[in-house]
C-alpha positions as CSV (number, residue, x, y, z in Angstrom):
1,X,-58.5,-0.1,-7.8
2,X,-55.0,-1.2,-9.4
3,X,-53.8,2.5,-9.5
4,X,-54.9,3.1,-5.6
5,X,-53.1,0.0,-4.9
6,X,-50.2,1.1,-7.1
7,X,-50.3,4.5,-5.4
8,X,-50.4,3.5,-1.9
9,X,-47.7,0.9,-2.4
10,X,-44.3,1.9,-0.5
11,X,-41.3,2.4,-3.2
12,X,-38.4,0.2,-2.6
13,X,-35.2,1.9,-2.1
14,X,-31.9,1.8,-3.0
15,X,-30.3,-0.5,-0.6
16,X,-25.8,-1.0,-1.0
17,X,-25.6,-4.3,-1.9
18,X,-22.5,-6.1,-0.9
19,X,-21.5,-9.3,-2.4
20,X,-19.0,-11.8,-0.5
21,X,-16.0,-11.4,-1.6
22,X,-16.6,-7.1,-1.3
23,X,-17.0,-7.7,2.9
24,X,-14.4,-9.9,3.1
25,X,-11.6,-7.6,1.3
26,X,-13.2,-4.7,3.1
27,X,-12.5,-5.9,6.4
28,X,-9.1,-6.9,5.2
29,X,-8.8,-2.7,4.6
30,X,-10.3,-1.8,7.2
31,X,-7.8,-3.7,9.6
32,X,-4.8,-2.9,7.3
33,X,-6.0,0.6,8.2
34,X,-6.3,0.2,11.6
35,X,-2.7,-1.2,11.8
36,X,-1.1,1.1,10.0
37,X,-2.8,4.1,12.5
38,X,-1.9,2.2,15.7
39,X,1.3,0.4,14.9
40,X,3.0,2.6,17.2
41,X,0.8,2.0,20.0
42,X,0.7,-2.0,19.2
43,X,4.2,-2.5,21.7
44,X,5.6,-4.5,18.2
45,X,9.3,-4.6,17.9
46,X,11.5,-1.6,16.1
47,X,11.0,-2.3,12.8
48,X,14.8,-0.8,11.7
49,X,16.5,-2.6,14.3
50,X,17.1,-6.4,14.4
51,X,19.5,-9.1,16.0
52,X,22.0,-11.0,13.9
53,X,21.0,-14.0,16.4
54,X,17.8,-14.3,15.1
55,X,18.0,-13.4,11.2
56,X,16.6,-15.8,9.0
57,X,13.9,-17.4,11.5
58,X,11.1,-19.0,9.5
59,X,7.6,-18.8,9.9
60,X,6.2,-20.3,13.1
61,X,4.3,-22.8,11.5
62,X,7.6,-24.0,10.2
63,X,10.4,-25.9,11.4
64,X,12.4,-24.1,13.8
65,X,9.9,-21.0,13.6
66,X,8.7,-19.5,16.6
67,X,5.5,-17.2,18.5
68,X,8.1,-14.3,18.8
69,X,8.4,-13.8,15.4
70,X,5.3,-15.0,13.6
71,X,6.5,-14.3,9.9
72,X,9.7,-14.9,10.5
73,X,12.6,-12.6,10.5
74,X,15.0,-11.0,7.8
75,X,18.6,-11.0,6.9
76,X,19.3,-8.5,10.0
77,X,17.3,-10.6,12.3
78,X,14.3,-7.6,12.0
79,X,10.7,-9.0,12.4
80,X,8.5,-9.1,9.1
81,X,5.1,-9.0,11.2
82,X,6.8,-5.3,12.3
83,X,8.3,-4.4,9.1
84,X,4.5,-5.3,7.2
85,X,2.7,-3.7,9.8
86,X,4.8,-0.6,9.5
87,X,5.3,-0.8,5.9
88,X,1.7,-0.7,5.2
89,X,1.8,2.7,7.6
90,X,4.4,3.7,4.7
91,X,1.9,2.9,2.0
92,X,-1.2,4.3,3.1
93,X,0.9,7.4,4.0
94,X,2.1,7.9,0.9
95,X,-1.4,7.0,-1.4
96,X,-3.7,9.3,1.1
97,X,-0.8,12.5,0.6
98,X,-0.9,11.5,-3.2
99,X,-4.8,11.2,-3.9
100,X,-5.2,14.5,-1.6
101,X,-2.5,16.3,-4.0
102,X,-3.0,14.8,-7.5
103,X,-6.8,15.0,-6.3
104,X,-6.7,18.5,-5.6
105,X,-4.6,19.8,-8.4
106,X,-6.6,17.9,-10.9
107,X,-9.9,18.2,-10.0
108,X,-9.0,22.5,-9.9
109,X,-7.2,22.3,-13.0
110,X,-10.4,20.2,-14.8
111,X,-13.3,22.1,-13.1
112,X,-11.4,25.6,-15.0
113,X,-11.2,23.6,-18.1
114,X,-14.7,22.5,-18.4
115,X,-16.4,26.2,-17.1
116,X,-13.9,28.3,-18.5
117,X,-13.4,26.6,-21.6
118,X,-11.2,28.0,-24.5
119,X,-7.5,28.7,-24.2
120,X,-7.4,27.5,-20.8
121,X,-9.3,24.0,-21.5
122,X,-6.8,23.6,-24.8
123,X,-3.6,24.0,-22.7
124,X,-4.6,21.8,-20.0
125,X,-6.1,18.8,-21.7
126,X,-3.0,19.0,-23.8
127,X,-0.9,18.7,-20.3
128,X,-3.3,16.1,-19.7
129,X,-2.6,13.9,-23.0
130,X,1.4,14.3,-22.6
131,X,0.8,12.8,-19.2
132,X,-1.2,10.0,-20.9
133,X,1.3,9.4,-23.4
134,X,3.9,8.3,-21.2
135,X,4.2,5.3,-19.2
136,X,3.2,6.4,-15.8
137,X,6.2,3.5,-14.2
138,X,8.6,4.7,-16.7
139,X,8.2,8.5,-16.0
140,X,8.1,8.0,-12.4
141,X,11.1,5.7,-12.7
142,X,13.2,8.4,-14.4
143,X,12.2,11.2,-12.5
144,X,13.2,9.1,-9.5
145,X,16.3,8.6,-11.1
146,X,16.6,12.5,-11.1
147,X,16.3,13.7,-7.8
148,X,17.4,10.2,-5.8
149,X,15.2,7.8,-3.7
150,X,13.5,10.0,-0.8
151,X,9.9,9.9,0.3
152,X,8.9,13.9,-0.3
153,X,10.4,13.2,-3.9
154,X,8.4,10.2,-4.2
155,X,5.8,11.6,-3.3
156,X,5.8,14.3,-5.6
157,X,7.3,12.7,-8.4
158,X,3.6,9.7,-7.6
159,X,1.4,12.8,-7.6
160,X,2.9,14.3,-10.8
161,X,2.3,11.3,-13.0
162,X,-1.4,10.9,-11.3
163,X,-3.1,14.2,-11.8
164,X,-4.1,13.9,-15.1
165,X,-6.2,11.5,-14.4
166,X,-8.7,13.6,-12.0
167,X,-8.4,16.7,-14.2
168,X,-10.2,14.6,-17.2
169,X,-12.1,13.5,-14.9
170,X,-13.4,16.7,-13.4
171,X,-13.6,18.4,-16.7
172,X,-16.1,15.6,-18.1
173,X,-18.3,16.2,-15.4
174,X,-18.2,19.8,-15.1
175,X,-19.0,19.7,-18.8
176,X,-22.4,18.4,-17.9
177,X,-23.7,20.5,-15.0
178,X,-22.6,23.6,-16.7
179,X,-25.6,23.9,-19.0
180,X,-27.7,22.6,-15.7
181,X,-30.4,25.2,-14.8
182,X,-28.6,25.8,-10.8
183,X,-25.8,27.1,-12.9
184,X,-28.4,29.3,-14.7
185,X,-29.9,30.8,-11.8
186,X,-26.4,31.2,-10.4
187,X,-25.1,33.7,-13.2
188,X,-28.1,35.9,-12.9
189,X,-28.3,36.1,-9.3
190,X,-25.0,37.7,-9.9
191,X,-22.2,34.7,-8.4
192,X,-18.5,35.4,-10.0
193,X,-17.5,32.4,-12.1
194,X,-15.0,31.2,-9.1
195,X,-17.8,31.1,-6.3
196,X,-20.0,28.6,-9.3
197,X,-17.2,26.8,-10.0
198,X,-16.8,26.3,-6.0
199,X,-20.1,26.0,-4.2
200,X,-22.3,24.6,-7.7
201,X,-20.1,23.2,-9.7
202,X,-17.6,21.2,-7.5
203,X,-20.0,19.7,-5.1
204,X,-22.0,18.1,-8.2
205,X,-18.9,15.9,-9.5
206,X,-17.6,14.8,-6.3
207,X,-18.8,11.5,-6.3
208,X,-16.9,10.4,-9.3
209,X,-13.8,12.3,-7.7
210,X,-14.1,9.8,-4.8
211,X,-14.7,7.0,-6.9
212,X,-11.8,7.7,-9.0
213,X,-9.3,8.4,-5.8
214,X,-10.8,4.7,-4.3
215,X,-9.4,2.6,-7.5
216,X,-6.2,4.5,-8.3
217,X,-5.3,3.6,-4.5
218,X,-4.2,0.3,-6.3
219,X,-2.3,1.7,-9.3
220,X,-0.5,3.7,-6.3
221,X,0.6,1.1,-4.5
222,X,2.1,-0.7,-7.6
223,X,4.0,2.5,-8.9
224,X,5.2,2.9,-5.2
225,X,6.4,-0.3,-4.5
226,X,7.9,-0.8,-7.9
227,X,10.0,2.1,-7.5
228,X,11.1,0.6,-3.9
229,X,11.7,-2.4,-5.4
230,X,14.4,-0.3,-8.1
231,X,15.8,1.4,-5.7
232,X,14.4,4.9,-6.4
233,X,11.2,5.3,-3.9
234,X,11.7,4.6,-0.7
235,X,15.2,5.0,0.9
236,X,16.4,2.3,3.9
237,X,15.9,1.3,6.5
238,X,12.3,2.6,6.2
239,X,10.1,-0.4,6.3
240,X,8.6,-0.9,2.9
241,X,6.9,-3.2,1.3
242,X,8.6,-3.3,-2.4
243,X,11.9,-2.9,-0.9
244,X,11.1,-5.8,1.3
245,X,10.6,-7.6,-2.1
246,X,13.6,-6.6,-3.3
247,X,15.5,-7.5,-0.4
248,X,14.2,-11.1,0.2
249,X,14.6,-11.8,-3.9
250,X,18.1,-13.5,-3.5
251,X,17.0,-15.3,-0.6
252,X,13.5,-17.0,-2.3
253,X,14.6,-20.7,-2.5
254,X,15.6,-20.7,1.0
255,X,14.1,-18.0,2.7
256,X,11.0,-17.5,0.9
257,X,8.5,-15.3,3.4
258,X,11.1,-12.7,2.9
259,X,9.1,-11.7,-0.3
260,X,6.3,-14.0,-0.6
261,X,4.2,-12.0,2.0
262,X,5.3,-8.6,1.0
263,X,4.1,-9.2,-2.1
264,X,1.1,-11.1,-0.9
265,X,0.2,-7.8,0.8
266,X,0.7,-5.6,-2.0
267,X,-2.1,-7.9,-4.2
268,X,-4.3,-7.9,-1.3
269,X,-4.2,-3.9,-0.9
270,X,-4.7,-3.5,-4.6
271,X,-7.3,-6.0,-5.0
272,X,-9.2,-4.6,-1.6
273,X,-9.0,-0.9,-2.5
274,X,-10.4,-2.3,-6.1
275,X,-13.3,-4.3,-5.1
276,X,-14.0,-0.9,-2.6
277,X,-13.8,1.2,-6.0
278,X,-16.2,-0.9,-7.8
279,X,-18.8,-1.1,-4.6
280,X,-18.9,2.8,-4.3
281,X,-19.7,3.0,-8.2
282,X,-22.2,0.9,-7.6
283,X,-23.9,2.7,-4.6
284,X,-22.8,6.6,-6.1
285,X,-23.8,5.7,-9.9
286,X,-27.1,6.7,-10.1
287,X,-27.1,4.8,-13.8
288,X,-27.1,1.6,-11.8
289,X,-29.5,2.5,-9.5
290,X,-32.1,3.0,-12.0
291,X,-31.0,-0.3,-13.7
């Protein structure tokens, strides 16, 4: 009787759980996203052109603040709603072009040196651990320092120093599916090493790809606004977060949104593309399913 019952009872399945503080910094992406894609279509102000009459306007929950510039403005009268709205549009730019490159190169570079093994897996895991051995701000900040503040450099220079990352990653995990029985059955049906590596081996470790690309969103955005901030990422009047830091620094004791909320909006990109890292593991990770 107990095993009928225990045979005819429906499984429970997996259900995403989402806890509070995950929705809440979701939908805080999810509208930074949707800003940064329609800022041009939101009628907001040009956010490289400002009035000298107006720079330095609080907040308009402030004295003297106003509706027309809810943040305030700068030192050349620009609005900061504008320049945060369109500096996120910078951001977002720069970390989807950087996971797409550092994601692709990596996860091809790590896929060969997990299937192919031998001289090929020696010389790039050893690329890989000189990339881990230096500071990833540091190398960035001197290669900036090379080739001058501009966004294709930055670009490059962000996906150069982030690579590594997906290549160990990919090679981990083609390291387990290449003894799977699929890959087996691949090699003697007659499939060339490059058609395994693409259509059985690469769809198996995708899931920790994305993972992976979801939390070094965060790491992106620091390296990318620190570099604005130094005055090698970036170049001006492009709206940018860490150069808005940089440029409101002198002004904190009297002009404090300037780089309070930049910076505010840096820590709640990293922290929301974070918590969105975490939730995927959680839902992907069949480990913690089973748990």
């Amino acid at each position: 009787m107990n095993n009928s019952l225990a045979l005819t009872r429906p499984k429970k399945k997996n259900k995403i759980r989402l806890s509070p503080s995950v929705m809440i910094f979701s939908t805080i992406g999810l509208l930074l996203i949707l800003m940064a894609i329609l800022a041009p279509w939101l009628g907001l102000q040009n956010p490289n052109v400002g009035i000298l009459d107006n720079r330095l306007q609080p907040p308009f929950w402030q004295s003297g603040g106003s509706l027309e510039f809810p943040l305030g403005t700068d030192t050349l009268g620009r609005d900061t709603l504008t320049r945060i709205i369109y500096g996120a549009r910078t951001t977002l730019t720069i970390c989807s072009l950087v996971v797409v490159i550092a994601g692709s190169i990596g996860t091809f570079l790590g896929i060969i040196a997990g299937y192919i093994g031998g001289w090929a897996d020696i010389i790039i895991m050893r690329a890989v651990d000189l990339i881990y051995s230096l500071p990833a701000i540091l190398l960035a900040l001197l290669l900036g320092a090379i080739f001058g503040p501009s966004l294709q450099i930055l670009i490059f220079i962000i996906s150069f120093t982030m690579w590594a990352g997906y290549a160990r990653m990919a090679r981990a995990e083609t390291l387990k599916v290449r003894h799977f029985d699929y890959i087996h059955l691949a090699k003697i049906a007659g499939c060339s090493k490059a058609s395994i590596m693409w259509h059985h081996v690469f769809p198996n470790i995708v899931s920790p790809i994305i993972i992976l690309a979801t939390l070094q969103i965060g790491t992106i955005v620091i390296i990318e606004a620190s570099l604005s901030f130094l005055g090698v990422g970036v170049p001006p009047p492009t709206a940018d977060w860490g150069s808005m830091v940089a440029e409101g620094r002198s002004y904190i004791l009297t002009a404090w949104w300037l780089c309070i909320i930049p910076g505010v909006a840096i820590a709640l990109t990293v922290l929301t593309f974070n918590l969105l890292g975490d939730a995927l593991n959680d839902w992907l990770n069949p480990l913690i399913h089973r748990r």
